[in-house]
Steps between C-alpha positions, in 0.01 A plus 500: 500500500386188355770380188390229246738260715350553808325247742156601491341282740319706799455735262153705499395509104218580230422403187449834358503321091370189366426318203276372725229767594351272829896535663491910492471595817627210708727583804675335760805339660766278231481215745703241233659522159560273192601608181200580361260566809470722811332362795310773677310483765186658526311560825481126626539354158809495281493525080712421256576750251659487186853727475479503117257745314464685818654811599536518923502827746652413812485687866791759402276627190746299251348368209663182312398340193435136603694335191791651613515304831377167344783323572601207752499731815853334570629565178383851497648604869837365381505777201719814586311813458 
């Protein structure tokens, strides 16, 4: 189960919501994280994605509203759940 707090690099995830129509759709491996991007890579290629006004599936079926996980990822693992 994947908590707010949780280290999400190696992570399989979608973008299953955008405010971005063109980022619907994209899938891959969360190969880096700042606070405001996910780096996934994509075949041979890696993209960053915005975390904020996106709402992410990941491998487990879980679905998480980007803006909720737009922190510092250090700051954010530190947070009890």
């Amino acid at each position: 189960m994947i908590s707010l707090n949780s280290e999400f690099i190696g992570i399989t995830a979608e973008v299953i919501d955008s405010t971005n129509p063109s980022l619907v759709g994209i899938n891959g491996r969360i190969v880096d994280e700042t606070q405001h991007m996910f780096t996934l890579k994509i075949g041979s290629e890696s993209k960053m994605i915005p975390k904020q006004n996106t709402v992410w599936k990941f491998a487990n079926e879980q679905v998480i509203n980007g803006d909720l996980v737009a922190k510092r990822p250090e700051d954010r693992i530190k947070v009890k759940a």
